[in-house]
C-alpha positions in Angstrom: 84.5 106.3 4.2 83.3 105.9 0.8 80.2 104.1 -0.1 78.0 102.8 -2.6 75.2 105.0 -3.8 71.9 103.6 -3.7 68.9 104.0 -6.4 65.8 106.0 -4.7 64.1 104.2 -7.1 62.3 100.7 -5.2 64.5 101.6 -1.9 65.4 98.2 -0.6 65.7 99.0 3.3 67.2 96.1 4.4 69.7 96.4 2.1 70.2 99.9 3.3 70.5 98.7 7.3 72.6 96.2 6.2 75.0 98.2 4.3 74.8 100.8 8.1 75.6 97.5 9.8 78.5 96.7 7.9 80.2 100.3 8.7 79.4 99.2 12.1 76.9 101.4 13.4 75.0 100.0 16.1 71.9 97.6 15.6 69.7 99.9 18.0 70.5 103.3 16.2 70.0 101.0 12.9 66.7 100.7 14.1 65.8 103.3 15.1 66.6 105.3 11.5 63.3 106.5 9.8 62.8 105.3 6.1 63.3 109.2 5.3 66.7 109.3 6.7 67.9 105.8 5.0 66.8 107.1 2.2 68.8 110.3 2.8 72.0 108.0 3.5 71.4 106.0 0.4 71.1 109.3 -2.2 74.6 110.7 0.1 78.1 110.3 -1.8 79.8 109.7 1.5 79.4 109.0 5.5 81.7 109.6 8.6 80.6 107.3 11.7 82.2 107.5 15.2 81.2 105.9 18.4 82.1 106.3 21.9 81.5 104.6 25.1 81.4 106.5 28.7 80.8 105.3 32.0 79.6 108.1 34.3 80.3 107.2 38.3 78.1 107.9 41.2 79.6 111.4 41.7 78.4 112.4 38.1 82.0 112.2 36.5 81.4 110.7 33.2 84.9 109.1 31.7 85.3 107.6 27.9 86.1 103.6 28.1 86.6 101.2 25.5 83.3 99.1 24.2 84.5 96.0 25.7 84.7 97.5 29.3 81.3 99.6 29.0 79.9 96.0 27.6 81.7 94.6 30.6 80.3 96.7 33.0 76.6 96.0 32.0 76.9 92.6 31.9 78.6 92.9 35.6 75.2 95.1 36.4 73.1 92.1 35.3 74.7 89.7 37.3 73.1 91.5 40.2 70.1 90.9 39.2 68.2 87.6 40.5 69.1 85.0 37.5 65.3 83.3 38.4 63.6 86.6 37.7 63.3 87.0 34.1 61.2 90.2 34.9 63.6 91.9 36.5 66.3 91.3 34.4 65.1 93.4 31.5 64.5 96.3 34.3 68.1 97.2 35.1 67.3 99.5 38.6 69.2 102.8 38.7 71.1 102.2 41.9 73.3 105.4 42.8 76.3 103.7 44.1 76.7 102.2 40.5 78.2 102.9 37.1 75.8 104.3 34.1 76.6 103.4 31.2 75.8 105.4 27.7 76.9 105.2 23.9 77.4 108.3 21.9 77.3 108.0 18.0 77.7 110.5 15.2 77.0 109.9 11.7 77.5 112.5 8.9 76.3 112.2 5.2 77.5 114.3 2.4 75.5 114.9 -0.7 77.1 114.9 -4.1 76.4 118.4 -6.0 74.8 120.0 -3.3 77.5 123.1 -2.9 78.9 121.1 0.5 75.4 120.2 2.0 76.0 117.6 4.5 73.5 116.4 7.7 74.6 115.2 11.3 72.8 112.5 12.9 73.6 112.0 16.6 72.5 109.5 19.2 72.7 108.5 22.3 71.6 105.4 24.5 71.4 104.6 27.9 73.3 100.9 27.9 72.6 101.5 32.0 70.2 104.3 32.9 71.3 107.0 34.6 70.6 107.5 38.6 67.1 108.3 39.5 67.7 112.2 40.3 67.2 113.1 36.6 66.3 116.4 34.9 67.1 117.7 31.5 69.4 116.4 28.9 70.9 117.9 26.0 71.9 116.0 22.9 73.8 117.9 19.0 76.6 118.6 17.2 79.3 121.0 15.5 81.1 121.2 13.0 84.0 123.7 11.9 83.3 126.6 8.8 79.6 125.8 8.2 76.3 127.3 8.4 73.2 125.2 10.0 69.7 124.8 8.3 67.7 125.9 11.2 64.5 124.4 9.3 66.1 120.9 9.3 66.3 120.7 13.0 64.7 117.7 14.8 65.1 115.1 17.2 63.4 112.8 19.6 64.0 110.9 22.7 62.8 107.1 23.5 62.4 104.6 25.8 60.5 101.9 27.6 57.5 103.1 30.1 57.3 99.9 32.8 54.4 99.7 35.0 55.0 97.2 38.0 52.4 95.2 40.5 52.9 96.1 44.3 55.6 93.0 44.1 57.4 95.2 41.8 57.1 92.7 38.5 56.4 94.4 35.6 52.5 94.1 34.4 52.9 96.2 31.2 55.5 97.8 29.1 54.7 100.4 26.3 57.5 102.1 23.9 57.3 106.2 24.4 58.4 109.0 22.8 59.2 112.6 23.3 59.4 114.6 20.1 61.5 117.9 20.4 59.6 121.1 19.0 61.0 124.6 18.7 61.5 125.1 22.2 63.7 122.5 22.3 65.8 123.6 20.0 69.4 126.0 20.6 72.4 127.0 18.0 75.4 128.0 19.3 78.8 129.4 18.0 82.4 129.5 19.2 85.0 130.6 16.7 85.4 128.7 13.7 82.4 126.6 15.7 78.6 126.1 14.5 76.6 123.8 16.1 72.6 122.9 17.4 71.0 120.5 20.1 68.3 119.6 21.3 67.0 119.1 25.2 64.7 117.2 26.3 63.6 115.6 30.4 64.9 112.4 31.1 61.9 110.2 32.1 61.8 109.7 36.1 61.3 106.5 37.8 58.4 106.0 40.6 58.7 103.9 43.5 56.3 102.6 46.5 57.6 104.0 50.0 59.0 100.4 50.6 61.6 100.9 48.0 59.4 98.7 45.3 59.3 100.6 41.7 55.6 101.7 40.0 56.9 102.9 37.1 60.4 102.2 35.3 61.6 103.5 32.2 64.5 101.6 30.7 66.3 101.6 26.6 66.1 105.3 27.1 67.8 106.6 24.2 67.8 110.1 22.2 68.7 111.2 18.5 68.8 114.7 16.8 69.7 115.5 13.4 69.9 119.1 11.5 71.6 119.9 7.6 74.8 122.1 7.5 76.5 123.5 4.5 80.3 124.3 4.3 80.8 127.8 4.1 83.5 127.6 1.4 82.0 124.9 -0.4 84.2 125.1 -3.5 87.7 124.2 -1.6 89.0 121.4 -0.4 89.2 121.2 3.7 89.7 119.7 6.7 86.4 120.1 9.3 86.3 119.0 12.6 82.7 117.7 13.6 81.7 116.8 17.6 78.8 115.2 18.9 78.0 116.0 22.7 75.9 114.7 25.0 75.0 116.9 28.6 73.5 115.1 31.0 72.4 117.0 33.8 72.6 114.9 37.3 71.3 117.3 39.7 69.0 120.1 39.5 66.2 122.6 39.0 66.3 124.2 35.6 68.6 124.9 32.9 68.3 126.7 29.9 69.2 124.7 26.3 72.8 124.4 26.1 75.1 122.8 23.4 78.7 121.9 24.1 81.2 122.8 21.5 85.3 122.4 20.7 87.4 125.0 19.8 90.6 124.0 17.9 91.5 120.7 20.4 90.1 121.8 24.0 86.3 122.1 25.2 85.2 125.2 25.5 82.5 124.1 28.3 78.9 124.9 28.0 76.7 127.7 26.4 74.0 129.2 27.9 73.8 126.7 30.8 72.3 127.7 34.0 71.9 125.4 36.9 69.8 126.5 39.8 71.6 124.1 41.5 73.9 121.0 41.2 75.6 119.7 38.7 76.1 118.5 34.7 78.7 116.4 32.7 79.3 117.0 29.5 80.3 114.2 27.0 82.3 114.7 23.6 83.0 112.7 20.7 84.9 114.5 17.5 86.2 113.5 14.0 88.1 115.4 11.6 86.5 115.3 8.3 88.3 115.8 5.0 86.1 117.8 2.7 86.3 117.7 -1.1 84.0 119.4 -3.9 81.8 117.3 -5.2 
């Protein structure tokens, strides 16, 4: 969609989230924007946004679902909780019989004389976090006919670190994060296909032997964001763009990944090597129409 250019000159933020808000990007990834990105966004000539909900079952299979049922389906989640414990209800226990819930979003900025430079922005949160048999998660995007800026590359991941009393009440909470470096960092191509991501670990919950938690992590959430140009910059096109998410249910090690499309079907992961168990892979796409600018 189109939007209204901003002056870099006296940013006004809020006005900035607000506008975000309006195209209906979520309040939490609103949030969590740096001022250097919003003021990205507000020097772009255009933005893409596209959002997708996924509940992923106790057997790992991860399945797109409207925002009303994902929304459904945490509120159904909090209902187990004990309504007198306020403590507990803002520590949603990974229970492996039960849904996870996650939103994926994908934002993509063009910039106005820049010979078809555009950035991705993708993130994902954790609505309901995943079971506690966690290991490394993977989080990027692709586009169609365009070359990455490997010096762009960067991403984080998020969440709440909960420290609990031998009750299992929550004594402190503290906001953590996990920068990605280099080595978390992996392009891949496929065809027509560029893309990057980044991986990071998926914090792991701690628990007593009686089944009462030590630590808790909970809002667990993860973003990455890297500069593309299109390779034919001068004509007018249409470019498919994915976001992906990898989440990795079972096992030892594997080695950075990112999950692309070719044409209209997945072509599965790159580079992905499980010593043992499992991973789902989660996809959200959008054809972009390109025009010179």
């Amino acid at each position: 969609m189109e939007k209204t250019t901003l002056s870099s000159d006296n940013v006004d933020y809020d006005a900035i989230r607000k506008e975000l808000a309006a195209i209906g990007i979520s309040q939490q990834t609103i949030d969590d924007m740096e001022d250097w990105y919003l003021l990205e966004y507000a020097q772009s000539s255009s933005i893409v946004y596209s959002s997708g909900y996924y509940k992923i079952d106790s057997s790992g299979t991860a399945t797109s679902i409207s925002e009303q049922a994902a929304l459904q389906g945490v509120a159904m989640a909090k209902e187990k909780l004990s309504a007198e414990d306020e403590t507990a209800q803002t520590n949603i226990s990974p229970i492996q019989d039960e849904n996870d819930f996650l939103r994926l979003e994908l934002v993509i900025n063009f910039f106005p004389g820049k010979n078809g430079l555009f950035s991705h922005r993708s993130e994902a949160t954790w609505l309901i976090p995943p079971t506690n048999l966690r290991g490394n998660d993977y989080i990027g995007s692709s586009a169609q006919l365009s070359a990455i800026i490997d010096s762009t590359r960067a991403g984080w991941a998020q969440y709440k670190k909960n420290s609990h009393d031998t009750a299992g009440g929550i004594i402190s909470t503290t906001e953590e994060t996990y920068n990605f470096t280099n080595k978390n960092f992996q392009n891949a191509e496929n065809g027509t296909f560029s893309g990057s991501a980044g991986y990071f670990p998926l914090p792991k919950d701690t628990y007593h032997q009686g089944g009462t938690p030590t630590k808790t992590y909970t809002n667990i959430r993860a973003a990455y964001y890297f500069q593309a140009k299109v390779i034919n910059y001068t004509q007018p096109q249409n470019l498919k763009m994915t976001a992906s998410y990898l989440h990795q249910v079972f096992g030892i090690s594997i080695t950075p990944s990112l999950v692309i499309e070719n044409g209209t079907k997945v072509s599965g992961s790159i580079g992905v090597s499980l010593a043992t168990g499992y991973s789902r892979e989660l996809n959200l796409s959008e054809v972009v129409a390109y025009t010179p600018s």
